[in-house]
C-alpha positions as CSV (number, residue, x, y, z in Angstrom):
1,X,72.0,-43.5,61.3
2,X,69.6,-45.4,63.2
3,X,66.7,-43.1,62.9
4,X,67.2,-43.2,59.1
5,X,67.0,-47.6,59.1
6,X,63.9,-46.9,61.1
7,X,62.4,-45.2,58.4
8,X,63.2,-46.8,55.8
9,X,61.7,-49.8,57.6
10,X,58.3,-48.1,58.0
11,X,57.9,-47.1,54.3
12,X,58.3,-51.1,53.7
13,X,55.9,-51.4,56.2
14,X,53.3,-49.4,55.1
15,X,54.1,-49.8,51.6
16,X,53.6,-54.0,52.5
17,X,50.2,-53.6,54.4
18,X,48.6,-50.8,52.3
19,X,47.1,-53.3,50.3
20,X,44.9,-54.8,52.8
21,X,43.8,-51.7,55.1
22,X,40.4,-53.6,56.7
23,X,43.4,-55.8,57.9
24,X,45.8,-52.8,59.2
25,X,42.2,-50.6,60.7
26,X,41.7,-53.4,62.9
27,X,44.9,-54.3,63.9
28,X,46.0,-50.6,64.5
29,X,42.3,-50.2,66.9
30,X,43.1,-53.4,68.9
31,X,46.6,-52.4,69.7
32,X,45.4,-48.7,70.5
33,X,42.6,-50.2,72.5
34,X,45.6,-52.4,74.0
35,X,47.3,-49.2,74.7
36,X,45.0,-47.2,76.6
37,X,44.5,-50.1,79.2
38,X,48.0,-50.8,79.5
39,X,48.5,-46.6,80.5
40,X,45.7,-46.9,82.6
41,X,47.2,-49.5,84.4
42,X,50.3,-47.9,84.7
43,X,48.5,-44.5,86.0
44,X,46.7,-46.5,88.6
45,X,49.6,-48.9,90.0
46,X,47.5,-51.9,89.2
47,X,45.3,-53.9,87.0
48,X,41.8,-54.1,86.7
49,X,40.4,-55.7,90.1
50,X,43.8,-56.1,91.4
51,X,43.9,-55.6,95.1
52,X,46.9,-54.2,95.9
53,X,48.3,-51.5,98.4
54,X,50.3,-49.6,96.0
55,X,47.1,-48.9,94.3
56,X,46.7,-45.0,93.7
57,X,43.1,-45.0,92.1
58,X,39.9,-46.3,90.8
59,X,38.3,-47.0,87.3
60,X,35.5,-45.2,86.7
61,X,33.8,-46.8,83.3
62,X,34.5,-45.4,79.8
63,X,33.9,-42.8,77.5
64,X,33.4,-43.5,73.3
65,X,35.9,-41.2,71.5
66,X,36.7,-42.1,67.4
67,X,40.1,-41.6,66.2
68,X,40.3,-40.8,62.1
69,X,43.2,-42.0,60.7
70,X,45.1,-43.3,57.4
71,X,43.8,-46.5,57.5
72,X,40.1,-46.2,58.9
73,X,37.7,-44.5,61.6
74,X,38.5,-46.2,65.0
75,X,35.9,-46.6,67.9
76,X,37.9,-46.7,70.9
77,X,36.7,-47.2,74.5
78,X,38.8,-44.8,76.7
79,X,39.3,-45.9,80.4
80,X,38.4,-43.4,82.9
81,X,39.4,-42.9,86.6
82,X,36.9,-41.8,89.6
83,X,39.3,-38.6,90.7
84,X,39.2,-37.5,87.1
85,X,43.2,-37.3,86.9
86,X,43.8,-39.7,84.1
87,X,44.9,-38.2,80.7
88,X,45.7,-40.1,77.8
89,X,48.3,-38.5,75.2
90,X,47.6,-41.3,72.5
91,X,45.4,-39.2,70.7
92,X,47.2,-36.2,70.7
93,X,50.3,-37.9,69.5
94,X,48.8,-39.9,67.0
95,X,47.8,-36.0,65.0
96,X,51.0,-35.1,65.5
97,X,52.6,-38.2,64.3
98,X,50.2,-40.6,62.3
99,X,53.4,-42.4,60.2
100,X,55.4,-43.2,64.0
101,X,52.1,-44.5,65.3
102,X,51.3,-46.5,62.2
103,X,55.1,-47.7,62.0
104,X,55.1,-48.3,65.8
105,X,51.9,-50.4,65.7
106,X,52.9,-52.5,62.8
107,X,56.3,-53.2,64.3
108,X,54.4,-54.1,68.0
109,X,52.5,-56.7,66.2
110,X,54.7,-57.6,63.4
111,X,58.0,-57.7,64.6
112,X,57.5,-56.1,68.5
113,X,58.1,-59.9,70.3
114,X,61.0,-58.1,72.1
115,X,59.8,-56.7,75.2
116,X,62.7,-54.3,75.1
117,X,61.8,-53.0,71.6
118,X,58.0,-52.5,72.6
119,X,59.5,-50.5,75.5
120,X,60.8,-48.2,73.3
121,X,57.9,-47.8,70.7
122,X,55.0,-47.3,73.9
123,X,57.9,-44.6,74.9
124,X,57.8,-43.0,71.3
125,X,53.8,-43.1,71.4
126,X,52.7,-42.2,74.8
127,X,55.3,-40.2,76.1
128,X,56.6,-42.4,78.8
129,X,57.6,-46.1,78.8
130,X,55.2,-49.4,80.3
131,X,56.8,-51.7,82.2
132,X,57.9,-55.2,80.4
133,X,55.4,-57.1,82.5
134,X,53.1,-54.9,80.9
135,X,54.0,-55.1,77.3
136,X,54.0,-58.8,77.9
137,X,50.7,-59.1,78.6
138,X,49.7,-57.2,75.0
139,X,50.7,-60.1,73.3
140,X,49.9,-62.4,75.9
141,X,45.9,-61.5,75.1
142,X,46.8,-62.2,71.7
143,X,48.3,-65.2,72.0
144,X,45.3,-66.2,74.1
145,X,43.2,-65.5,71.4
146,X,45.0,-67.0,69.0
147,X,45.3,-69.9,71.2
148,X,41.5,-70.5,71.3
149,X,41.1,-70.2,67.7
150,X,43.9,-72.8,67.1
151,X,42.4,-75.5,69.7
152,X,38.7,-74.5,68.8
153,X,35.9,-78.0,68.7
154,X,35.5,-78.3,65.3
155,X,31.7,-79.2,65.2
156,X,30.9,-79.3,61.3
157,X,32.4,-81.7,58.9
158,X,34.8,-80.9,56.3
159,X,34.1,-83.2,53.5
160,X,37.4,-81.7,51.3
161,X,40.8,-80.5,53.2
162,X,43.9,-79.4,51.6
163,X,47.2,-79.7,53.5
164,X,50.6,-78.2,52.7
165,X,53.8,-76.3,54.5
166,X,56.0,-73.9,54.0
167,X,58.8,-72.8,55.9
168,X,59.8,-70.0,57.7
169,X,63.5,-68.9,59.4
170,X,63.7,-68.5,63.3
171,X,66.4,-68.3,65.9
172,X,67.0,-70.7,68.3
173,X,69.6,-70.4,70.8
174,X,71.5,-67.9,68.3
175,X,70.9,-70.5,65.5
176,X,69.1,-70.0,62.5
177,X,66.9,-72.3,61.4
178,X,63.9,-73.4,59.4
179,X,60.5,-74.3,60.8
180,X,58.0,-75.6,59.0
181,X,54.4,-74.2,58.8
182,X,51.9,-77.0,58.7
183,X,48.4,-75.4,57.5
184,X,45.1,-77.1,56.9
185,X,42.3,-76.0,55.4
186,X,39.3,-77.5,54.8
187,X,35.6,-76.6,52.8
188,X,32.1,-77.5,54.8
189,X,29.0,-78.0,53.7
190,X,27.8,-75.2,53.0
191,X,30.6,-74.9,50.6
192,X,32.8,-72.4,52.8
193,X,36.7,-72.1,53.4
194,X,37.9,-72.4,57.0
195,X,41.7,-72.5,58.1
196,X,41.2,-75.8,60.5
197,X,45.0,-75.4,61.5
198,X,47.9,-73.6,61.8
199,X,51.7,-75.0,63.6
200,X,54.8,-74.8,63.5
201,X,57.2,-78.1,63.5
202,X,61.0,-78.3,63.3
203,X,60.8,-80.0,59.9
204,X,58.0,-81.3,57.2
205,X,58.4,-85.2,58.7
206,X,55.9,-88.1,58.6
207,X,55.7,-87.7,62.6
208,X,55.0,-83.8,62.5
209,X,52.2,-84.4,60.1
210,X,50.6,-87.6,61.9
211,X,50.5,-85.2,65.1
212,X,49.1,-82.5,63.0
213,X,46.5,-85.0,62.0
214,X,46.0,-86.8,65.1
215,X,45.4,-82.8,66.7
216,X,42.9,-82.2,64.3
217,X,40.9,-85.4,64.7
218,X,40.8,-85.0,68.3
219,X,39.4,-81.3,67.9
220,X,36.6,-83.2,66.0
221,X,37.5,-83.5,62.2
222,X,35.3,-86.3,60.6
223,X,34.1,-87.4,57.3
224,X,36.5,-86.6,55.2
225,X,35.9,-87.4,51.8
226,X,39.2,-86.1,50.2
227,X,42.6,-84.9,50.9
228,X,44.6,-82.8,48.2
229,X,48.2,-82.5,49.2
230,X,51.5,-82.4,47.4
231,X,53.8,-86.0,47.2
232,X,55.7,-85.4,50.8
233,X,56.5,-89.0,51.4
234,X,55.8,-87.9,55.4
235,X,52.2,-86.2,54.4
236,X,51.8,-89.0,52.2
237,X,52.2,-91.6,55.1
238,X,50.2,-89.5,57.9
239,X,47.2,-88.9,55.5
240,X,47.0,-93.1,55.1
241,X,47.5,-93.3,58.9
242,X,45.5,-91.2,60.3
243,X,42.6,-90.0,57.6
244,X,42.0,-93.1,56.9
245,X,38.8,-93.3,55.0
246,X,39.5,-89.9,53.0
247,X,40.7,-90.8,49.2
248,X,44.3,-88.9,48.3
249,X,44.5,-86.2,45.6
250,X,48.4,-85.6,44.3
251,X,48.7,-81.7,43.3
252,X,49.0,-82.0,39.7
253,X,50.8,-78.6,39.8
254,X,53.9,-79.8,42.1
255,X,53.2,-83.0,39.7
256,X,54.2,-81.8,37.0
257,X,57.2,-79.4,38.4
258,X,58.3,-83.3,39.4
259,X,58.4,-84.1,36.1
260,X,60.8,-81.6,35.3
261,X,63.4,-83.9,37.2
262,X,63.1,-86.8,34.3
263,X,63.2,-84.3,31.5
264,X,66.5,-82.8,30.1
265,X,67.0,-79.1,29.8
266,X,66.3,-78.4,26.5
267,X,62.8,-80.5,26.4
268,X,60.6,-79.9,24.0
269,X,57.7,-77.3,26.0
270,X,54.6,-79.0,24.1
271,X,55.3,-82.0,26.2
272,X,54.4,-80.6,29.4
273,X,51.7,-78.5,27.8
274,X,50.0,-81.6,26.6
275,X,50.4,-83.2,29.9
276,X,48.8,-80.7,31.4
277,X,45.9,-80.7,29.3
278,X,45.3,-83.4,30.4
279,X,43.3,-82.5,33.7
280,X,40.8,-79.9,31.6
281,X,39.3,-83.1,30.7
282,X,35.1,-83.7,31.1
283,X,35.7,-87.3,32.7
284,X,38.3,-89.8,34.1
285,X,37.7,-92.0,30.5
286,X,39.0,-89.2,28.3
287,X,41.8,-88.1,31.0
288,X,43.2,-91.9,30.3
289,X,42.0,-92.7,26.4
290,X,44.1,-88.9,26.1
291,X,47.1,-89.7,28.1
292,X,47.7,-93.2,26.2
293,X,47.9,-90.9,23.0
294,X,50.6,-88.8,24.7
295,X,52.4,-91.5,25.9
296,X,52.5,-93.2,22.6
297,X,53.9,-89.7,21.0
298,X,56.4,-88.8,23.8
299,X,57.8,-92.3,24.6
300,X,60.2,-92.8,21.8
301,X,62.6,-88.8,22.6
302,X,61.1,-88.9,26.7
303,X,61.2,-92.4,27.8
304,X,62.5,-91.8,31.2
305,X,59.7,-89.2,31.9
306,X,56.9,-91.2,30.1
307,X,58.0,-94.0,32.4
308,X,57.8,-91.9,35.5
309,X,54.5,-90.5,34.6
310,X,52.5,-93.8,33.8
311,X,53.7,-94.9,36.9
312,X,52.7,-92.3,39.3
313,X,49.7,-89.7,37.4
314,X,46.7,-91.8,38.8
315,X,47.8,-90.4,41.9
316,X,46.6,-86.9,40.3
317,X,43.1,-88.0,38.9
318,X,41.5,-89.0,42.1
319,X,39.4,-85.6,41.5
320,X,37.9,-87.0,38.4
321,X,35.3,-88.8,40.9
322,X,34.2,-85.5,42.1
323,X,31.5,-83.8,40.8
324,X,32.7,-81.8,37.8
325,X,32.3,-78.3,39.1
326,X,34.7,-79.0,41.9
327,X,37.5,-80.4,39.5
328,X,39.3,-77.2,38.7
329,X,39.4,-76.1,42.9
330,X,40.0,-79.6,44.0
331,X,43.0,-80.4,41.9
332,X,45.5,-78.8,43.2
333,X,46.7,-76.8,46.6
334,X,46.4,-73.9,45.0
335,X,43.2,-72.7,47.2
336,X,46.0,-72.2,49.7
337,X,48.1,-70.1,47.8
338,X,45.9,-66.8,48.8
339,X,47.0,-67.6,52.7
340,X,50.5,-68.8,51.5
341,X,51.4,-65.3,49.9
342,X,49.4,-63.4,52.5
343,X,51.8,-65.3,55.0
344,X,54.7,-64.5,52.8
345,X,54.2,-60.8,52.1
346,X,53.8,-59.8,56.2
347,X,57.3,-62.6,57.0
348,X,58.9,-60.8,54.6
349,X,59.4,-57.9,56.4
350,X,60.5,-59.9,59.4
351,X,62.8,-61.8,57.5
352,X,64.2,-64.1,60.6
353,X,61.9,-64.3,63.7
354,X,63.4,-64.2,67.0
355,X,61.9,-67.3,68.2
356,X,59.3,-69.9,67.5
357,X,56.5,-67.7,69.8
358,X,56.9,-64.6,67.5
359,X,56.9,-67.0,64.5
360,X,53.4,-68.8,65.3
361,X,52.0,-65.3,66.4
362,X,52.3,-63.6,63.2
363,X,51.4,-67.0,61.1
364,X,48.0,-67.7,63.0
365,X,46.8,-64.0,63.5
366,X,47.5,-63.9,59.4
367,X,45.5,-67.4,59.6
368,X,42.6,-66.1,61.5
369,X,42.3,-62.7,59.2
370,X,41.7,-65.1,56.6
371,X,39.5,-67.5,58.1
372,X,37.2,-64.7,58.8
373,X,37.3,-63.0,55.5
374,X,36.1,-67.0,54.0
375,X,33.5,-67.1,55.8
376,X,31.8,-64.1,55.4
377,X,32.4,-64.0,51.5
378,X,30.0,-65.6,49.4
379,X,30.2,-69.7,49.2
380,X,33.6,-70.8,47.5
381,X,31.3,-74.2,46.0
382,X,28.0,-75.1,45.5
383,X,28.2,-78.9,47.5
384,X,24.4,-79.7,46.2
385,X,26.1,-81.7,43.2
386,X,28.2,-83.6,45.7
387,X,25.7,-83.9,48.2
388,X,23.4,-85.7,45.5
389,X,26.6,-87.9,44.4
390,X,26.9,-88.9,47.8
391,X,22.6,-90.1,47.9
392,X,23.6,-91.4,44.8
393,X,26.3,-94.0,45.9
394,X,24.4,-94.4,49.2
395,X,20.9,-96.0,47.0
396,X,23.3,-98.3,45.3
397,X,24.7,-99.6,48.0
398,X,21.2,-100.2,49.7
């Protein structure tokens, strides 16, 4: 029975990551890279440069050797000892059994944070099993290179950052509970995404985002000429605190899900459709001169909403002050959604991480995929428009 849940589990697996295989070719050569030390080590008693008596050999440089597979051509530097007596079985079981491999890999990085369960997949690959020191120290390397990525100077400025959470279910102490994932990302000046943070807090709170914040600023984040969030009274507070001379964009897209809440069920739909219309607008002028003819029209069956609304949309126009060609990308979090459902699609098959390590792992490696893919695509926005508002204001002043 087990054998047959363990398949089953693959096919989601590879059914999950098929979609993105740049993604899955690296990850599967780092880990088989990973692999080859760690049986190296294991064949020689000790680690590289380790003094140790026990020590039964020397390295002796490398040797290129590709791998094709599934999922890409891997270039693999395999470790080589001076007597000539190492032999790796990684390639030969990989021909043999490309969908255990694949499977094994995803579930070492995806799911493997149990030292006990990576025993047991090297085992399946190589023949023979690694001790858990060593397994340990695969995803320790990761986690160090996650670790720099996350606490990286941040030496540009980031004119326009976007903040929002989701949440994600670990166990703590046999517990199950929900930690939140605090992401921000930000667009330089040359007009590029970057992922400026990824963490993981107990819950969505004012203090958890004024750290978050505070973090950021004191890895270097500066200028900041807008913020785009959703209406988290905690966000809210933290953004005021902390960002302090950044102007405050309300997603009009959790906006108007908010107004849902002052509607009754069976509303009329061309209310919320004209709403909405109302941020296609050219200019702030018309957004206003337009909303005072739907508020006149809707007031009378909607009062409630049209209450709620007058009160709290000038929250959502803040973008109107932008340049026009950065309206449709600046209002709203939706630029985060791409990360958000990558995030989503590789948790998914974890469902309930074992602990908060495993949890920030997956999150920031999925974080740091996407980071690179932004910046070497072509710019997201042109900032000459906003870079001539900004001389603009700046003569005026003089």
């Amino acid at each position: 029975m087990t054998r047959k849940q363990d398949s089953r589990k693959g096919k989601d697996w590879r059914k999950l990551l098929s979609e993105d295989r740049q993604w899955l070719r690296a990850m599967v050569q780092e880990v088989v890279q990973e692999v080859l030390e760690a049986e190296m080590e294991e064949a020689l008693g000790a680690q590289k440069g380790e003094r140790t008596p026990a020590r039964l050999g020397y390295r002796s440089g490398y040797y290129e050797r590709s791998l094709v597979t599934r999922v890409g051509k891997l270039e693999l530097r395999v470790p080589q000892d001076r007597q000539g007596r190492f032999r790796t079985e990684v390639f030969e079981r990989y021909q043999r059994s490309e969908k255990a491999l694949v499977g094994a890999l995803v579930e070492m990085y995806v799911q493997g944070v149990s030292t006990r369960k990576v025993k047991a997949i090297t085992e399946q690959l190589c023949g023979h099993e690694f001790s858990a020191s060593t397994i340990s120290r695969l995803n320790q390397k990761l986690d160090g290179e996650l670790k720099q990525f996350a606490e990286r100077r941040l030496e540009e400025e980031y004119p326009y950052v976007i903040l929002d959470a989701r949440y994600e279910r670990v166990r703590e102490e046999g517990v199950i509970r929900s930690q939140a994932v605090l992401v921000a990302i930000g667009i330089n000046w040359e007009g590029r995404r970057c992922v400026l943070a990824v963490e993981l807090a107990d819950r969505e709170s004012g203090t958890s985002w004024r750290e978050f914040l505070e973090r950021l600023r004191e890895r270097g984040l500066r200028a900041v000429e807008l913020v785009v969030s959703d209406d988290h009274p905690g966000l809210k507070r933290a953004i005021e605190q902390v960002l302090t001379e950044a102007a405050w964009q309300r997603c009009y897209v959790h906006f108007l899900r908010n107004a849902l809440d002052h509607l009754p069920r069976k509303a009329d739909d061309d209310c919320l459709m004209e709403l909405r219309w109302l941020y296609d607008r050219r200019n702030l002028e018309e957004a206003r001169r337009d909303l005072a003819v739907w508020l006149e029209k809707w007031s009378g069956r909607y009062a409630k909403l049209c209450d709620w609304v007058e009160e709290n949309i000038e929250e959502t126009l803040t973008f109107y002050r932008l340049p026009r060609q950065h309206h449709k990308h600046l209002k709203s979090t939706n630029m985060l959604e791409r990360l958000n459902e990558e995030i989503r699609r590789r948790t998914r098959v974890v469902r309930i991480f074992p602990n908060q390590a495993s949890c920030l792992r997956l999150v920031r490696a999925l974080a740091v995929e996407m980071h690179e893919n932004w910046i070497e695509a072509t710019r997201y926005l042109n900032m000459e428009s906003l870079k001539e508002q900004r001389k603009e204001q700046m003569r005026r002043v003089a």
